[in-house]
PAGU-912122 format. One record per residue: residue number from 1; residue in three letters; chain; x, y, z of N, C-alpha, C, O in turn. Coordinates in Angstrom, 2 decimals, m for minus. Layout:
<atoms>
{atom NUM, ALA, A, {X, Y, Z}, {X, Y, Z}, {X, Y, Z}, {X, Y, Z}}
...
</atoms>
This chain:
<atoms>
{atom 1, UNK, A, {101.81, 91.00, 60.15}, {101.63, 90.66, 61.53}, {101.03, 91.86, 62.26}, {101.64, 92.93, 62.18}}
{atom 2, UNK, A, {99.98, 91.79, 62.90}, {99.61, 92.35, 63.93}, {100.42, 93.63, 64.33}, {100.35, 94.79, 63.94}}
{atom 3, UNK, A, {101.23, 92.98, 65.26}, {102.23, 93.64, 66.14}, {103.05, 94.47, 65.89}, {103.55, 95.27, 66.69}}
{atom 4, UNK, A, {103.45, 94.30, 63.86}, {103.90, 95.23, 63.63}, {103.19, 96.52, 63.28}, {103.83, 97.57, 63.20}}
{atom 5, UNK, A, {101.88, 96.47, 63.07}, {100.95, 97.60, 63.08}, {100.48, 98.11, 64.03}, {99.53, 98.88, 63.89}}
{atom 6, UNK, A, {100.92, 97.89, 65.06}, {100.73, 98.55, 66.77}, {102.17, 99.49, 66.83}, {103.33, 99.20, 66.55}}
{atom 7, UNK, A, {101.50, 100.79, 67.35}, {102.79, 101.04, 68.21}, {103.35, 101.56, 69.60}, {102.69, 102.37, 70.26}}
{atom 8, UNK, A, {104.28, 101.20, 69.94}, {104.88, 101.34, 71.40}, {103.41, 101.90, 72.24}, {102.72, 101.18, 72.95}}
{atom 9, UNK, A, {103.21, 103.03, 72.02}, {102.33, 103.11, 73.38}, {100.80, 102.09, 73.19}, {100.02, 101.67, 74.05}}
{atom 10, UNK, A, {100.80, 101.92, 71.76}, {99.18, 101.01, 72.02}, {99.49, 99.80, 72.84}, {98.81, 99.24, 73.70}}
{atom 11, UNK, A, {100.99, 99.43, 72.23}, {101.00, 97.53, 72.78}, {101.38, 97.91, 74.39}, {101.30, 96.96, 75.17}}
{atom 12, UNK, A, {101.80, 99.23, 74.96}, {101.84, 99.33, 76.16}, {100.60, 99.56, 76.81}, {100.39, 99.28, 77.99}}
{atom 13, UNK, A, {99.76, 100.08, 76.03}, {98.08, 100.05, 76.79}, {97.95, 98.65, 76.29}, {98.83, 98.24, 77.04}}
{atom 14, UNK, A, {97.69, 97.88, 75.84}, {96.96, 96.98, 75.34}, {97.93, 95.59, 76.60}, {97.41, 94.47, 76.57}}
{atom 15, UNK, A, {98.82, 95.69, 77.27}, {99.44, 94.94, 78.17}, {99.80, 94.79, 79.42}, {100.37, 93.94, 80.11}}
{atom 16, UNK, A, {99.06, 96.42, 79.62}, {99.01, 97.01, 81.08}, {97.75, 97.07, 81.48}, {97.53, 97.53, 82.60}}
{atom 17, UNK, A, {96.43, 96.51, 80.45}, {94.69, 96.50, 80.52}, {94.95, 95.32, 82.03}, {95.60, 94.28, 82.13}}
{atom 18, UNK, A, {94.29, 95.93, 82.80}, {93.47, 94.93, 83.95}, {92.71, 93.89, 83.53}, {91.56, 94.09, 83.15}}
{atom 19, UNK, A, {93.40, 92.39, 83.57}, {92.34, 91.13, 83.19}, {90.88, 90.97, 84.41}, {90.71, 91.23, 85.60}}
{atom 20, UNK, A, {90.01, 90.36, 83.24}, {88.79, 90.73, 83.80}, {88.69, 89.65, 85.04}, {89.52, 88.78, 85.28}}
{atom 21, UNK, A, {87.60, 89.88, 85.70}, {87.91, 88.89, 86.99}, {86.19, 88.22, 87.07}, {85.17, 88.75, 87.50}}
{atom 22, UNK, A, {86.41, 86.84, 86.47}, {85.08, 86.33, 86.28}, {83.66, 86.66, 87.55}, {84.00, 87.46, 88.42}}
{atom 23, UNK, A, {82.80, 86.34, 87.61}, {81.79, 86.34, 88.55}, {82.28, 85.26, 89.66}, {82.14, 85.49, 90.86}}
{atom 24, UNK, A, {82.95, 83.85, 89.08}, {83.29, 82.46, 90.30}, {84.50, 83.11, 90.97}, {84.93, 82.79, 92.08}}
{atom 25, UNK, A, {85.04, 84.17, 90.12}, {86.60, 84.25, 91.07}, {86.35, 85.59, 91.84}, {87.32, 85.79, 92.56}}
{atom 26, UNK, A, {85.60, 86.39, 91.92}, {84.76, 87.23, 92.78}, {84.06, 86.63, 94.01}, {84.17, 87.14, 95.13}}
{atom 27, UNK, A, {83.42, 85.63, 93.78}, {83.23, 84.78, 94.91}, {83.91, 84.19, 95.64}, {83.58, 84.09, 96.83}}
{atom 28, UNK, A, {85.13, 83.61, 95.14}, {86.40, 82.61, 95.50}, {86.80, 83.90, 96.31}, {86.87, 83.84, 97.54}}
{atom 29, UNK, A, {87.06, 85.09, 95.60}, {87.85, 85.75, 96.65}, {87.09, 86.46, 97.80}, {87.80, 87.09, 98.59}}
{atom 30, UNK, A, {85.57, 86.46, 98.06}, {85.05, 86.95, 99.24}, {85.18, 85.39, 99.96}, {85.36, 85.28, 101.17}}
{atom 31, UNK, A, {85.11, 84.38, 99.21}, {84.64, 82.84, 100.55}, {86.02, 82.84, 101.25}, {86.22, 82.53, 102.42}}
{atom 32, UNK, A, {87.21, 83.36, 100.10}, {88.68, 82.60, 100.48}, {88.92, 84.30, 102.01}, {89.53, 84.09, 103.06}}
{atom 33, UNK, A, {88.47, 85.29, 101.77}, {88.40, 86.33, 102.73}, {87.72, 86.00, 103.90}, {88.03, 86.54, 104.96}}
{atom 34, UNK, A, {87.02, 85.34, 103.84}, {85.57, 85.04, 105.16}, {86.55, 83.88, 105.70}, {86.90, 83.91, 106.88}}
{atom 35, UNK, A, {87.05, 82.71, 104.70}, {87.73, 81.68, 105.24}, {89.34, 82.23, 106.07}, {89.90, 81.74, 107.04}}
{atom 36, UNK, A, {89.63, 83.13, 105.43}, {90.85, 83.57, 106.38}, {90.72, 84.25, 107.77}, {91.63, 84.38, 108.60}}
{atom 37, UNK, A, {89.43, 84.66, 107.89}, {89.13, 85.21, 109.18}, {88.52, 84.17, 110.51}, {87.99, 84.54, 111.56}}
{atom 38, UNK, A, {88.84, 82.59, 109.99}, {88.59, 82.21, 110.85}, {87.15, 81.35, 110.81}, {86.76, 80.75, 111.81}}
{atom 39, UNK, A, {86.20, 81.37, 109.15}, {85.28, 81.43, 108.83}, {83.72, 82.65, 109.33}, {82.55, 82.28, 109.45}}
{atom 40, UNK, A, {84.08, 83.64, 109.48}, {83.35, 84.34, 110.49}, {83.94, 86.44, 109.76}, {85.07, 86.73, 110.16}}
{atom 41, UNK, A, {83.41, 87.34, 109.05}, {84.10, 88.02, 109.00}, {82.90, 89.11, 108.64}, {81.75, 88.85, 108.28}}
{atom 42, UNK, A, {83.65, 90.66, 108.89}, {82.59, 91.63, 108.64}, {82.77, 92.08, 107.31}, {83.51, 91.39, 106.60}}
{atom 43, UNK, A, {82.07, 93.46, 106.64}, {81.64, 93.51, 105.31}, {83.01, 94.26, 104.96}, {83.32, 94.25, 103.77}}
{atom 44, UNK, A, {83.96, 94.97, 105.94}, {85.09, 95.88, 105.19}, {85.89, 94.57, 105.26}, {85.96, 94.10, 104.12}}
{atom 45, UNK, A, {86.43, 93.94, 106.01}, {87.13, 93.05, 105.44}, {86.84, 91.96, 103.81}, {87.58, 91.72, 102.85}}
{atom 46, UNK, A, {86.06, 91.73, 103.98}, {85.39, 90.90, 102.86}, {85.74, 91.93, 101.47}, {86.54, 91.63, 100.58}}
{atom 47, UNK, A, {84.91, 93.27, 101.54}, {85.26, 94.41, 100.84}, {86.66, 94.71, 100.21}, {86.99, 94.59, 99.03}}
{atom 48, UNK, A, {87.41, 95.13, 101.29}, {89.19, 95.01, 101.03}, {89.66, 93.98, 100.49}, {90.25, 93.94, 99.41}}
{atom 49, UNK, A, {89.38, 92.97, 101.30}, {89.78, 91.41, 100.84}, {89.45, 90.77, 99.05}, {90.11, 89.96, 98.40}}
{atom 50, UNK, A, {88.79, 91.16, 98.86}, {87.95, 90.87, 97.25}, {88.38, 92.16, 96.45}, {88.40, 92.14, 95.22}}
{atom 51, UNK, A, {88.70, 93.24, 97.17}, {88.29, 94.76, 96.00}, {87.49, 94.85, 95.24}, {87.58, 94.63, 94.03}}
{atom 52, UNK, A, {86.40, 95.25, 95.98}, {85.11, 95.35, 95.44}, {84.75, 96.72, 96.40}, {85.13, 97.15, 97.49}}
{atom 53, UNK, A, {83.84, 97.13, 95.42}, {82.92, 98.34, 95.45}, {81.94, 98.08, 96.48}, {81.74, 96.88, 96.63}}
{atom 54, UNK, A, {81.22, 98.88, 97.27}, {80.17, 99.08, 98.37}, {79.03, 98.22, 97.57}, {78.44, 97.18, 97.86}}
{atom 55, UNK, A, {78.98, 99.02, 96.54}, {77.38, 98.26, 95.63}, {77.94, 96.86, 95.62}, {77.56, 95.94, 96.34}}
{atom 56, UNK, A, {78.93, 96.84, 94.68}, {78.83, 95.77, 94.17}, {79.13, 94.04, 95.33}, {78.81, 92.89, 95.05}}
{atom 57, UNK, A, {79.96, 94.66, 96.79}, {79.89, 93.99, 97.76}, {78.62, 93.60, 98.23}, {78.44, 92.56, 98.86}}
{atom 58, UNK, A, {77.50, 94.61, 97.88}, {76.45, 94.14, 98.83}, {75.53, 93.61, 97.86}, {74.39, 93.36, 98.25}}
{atom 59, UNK, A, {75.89, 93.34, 96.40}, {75.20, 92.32, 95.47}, {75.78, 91.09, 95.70}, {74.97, 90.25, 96.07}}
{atom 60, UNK, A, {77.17, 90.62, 95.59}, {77.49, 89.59, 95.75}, {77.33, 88.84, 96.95}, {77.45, 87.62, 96.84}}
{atom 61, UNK, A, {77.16, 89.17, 97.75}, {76.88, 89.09, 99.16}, {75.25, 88.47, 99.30}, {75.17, 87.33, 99.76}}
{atom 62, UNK, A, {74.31, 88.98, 99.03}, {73.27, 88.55, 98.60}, {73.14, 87.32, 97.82}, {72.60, 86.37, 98.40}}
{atom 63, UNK, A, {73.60, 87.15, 96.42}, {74.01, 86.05, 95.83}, {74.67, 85.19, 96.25}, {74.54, 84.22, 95.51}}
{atom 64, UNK, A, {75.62, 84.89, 97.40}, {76.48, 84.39, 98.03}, {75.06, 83.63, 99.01}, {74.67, 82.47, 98.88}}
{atom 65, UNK, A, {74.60, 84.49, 99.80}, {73.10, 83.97, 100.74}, {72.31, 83.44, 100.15}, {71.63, 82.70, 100.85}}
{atom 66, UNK, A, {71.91, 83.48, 98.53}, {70.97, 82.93, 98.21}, {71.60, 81.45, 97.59}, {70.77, 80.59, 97.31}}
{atom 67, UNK, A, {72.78, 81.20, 97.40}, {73.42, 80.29, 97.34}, {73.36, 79.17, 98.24}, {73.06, 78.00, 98.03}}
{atom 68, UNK, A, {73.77, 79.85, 99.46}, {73.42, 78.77, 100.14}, {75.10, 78.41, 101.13}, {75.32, 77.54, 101.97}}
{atom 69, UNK, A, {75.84, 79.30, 100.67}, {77.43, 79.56, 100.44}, {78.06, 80.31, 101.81}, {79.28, 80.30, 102.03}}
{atom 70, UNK, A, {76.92, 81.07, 102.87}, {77.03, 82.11, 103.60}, {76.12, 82.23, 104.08}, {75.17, 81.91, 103.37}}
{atom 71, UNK, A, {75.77, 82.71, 105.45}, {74.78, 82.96, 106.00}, {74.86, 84.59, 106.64}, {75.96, 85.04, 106.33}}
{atom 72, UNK, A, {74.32, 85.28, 107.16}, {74.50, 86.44, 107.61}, {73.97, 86.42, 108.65}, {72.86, 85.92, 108.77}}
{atom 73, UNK, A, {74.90, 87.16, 110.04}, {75.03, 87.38, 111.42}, {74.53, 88.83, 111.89}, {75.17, 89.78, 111.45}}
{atom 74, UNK, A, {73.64, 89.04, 112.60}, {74.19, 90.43, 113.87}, {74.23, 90.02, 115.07}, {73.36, 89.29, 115.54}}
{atom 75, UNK, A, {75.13, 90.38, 115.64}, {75.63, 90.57, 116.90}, {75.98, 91.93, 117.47}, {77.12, 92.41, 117.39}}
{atom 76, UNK, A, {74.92, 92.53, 118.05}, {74.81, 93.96, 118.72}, {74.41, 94.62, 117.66}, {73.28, 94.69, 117.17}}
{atom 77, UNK, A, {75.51, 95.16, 117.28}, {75.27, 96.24, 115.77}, {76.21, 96.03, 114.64}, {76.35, 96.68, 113.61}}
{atom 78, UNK, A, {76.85, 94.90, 115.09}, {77.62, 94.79, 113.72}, {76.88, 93.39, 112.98}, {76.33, 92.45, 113.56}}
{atom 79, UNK, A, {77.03, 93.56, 111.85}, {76.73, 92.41, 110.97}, {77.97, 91.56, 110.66}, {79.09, 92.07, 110.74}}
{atom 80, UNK, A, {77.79, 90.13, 110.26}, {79.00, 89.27, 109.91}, {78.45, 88.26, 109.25}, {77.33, 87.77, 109.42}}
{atom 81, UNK, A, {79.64, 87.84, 108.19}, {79.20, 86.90, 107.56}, {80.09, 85.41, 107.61}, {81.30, 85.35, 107.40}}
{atom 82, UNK, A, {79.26, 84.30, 107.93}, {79.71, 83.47, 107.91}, {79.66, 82.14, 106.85}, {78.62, 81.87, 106.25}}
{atom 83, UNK, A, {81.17, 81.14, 106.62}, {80.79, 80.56, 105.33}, {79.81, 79.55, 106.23}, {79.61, 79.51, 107.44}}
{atom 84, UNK, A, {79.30, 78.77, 105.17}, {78.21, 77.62, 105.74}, {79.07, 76.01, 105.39}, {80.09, 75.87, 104.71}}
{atom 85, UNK, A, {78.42, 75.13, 105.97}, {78.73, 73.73, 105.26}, {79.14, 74.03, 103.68}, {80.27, 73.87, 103.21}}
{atom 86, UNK, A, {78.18, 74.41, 103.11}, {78.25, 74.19, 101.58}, {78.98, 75.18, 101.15}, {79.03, 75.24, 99.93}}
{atom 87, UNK, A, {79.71, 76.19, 101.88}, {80.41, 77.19, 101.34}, {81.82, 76.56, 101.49}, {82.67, 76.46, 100.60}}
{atom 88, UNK, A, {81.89, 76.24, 102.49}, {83.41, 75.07, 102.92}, {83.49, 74.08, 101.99}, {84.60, 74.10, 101.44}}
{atom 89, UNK, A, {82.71, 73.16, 101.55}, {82.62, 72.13, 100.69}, {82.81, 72.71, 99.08}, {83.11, 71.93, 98.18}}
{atom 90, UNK, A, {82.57, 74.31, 98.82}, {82.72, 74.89, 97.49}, {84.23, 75.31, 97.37}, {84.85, 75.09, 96.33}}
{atom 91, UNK, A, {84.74, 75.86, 98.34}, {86.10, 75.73, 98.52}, {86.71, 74.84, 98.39}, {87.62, 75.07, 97.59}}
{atom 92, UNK, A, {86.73, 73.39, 98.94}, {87.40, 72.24, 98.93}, {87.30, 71.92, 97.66}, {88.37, 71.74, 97.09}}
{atom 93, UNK, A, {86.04, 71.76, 96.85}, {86.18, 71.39, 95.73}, {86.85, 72.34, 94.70}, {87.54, 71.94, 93.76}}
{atom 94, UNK, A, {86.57, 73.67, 95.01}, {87.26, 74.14, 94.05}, {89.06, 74.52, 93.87}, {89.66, 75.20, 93.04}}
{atom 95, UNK, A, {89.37, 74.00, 94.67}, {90.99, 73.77, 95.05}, {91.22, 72.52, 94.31}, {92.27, 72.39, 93.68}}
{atom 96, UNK, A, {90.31, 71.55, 94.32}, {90.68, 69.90, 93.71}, {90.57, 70.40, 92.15}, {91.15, 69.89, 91.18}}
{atom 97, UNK, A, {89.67, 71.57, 92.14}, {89.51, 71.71, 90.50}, {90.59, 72.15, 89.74}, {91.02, 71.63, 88.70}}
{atom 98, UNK, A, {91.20, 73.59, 90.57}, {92.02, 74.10, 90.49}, {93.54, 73.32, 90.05}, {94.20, 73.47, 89.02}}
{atom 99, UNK, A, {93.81, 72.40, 91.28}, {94.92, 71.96, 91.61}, {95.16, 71.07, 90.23}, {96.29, 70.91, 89.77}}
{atom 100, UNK, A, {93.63, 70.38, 89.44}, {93.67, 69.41, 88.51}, {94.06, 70.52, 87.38}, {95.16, 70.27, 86.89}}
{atom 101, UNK, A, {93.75, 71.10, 87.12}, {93.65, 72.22, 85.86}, {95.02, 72.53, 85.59}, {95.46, 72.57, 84.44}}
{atom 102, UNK, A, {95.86, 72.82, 86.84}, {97.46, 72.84, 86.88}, {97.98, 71.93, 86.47}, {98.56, 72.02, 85.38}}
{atom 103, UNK, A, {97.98, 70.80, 87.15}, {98.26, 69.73, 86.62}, {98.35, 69.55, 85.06}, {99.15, 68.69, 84.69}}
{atom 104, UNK, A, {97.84, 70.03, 84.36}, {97.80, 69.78, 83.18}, {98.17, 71.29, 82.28}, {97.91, 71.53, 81.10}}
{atom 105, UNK, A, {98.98, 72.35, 83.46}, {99.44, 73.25, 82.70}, {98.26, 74.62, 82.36}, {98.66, 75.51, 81.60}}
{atom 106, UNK, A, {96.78, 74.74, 82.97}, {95.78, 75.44, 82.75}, {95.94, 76.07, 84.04}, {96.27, 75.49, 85.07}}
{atom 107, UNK, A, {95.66, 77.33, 83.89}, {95.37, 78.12, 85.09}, {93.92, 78.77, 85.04}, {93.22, 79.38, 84.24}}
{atom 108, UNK, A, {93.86, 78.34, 86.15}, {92.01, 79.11, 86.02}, {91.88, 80.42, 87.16}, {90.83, 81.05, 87.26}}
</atoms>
């Protein structure tokens, strides 16, 4: 067996590794951040809200706009991002997806 050829500190690294966090659930967590603010939110919240990196906030963010998912605001000097129709409607559905996947004992 495996497990018996591991020891104590590997199977303690090997169980304390950070699970990876797909590209859809990177998104889920900036739309589900923008959606808690009311649908309407700036880039450190979104940032904090997701834990994501400067770069990598202002890639997904982009991809998010070219989606179709978000639109982007200025007002004076701040920028904001807001979800769109189809960003609301990606949420809804993906809660029905979610909620089904449980249902049957799968966590996504």
């Amino acid at each position: 067996m495996l497990a018996d050829h591991v020891d104590a500190g590997e199977q303690s690294r090997m169980t304390s590794k950070k699970a990876y966090r797909s590209k859809i659930h990177i998104y889920l967590d900036m739309l589900r951040t923008i959606r808690s603010e009311s649908g309407k939110s700036g880039p450190t919240k979104i940032l904090y809200g997701a834990n994501l990196s400067h770069d990598r906030l202002t890639k997904y963010l982009n991809q998010l706009i070219e989606l179709g998912l978000i639109t982007e605001s200025k007002e004076e000097d701040k920028t904001y991002y807001l979800l769109t129709d189809k960003g609301i409607d990606f949420l809804r559905e993906f809660g029905r997806i979610e909620r089904f996947a449980e249902a049957f004992g799968i966590g996504i």
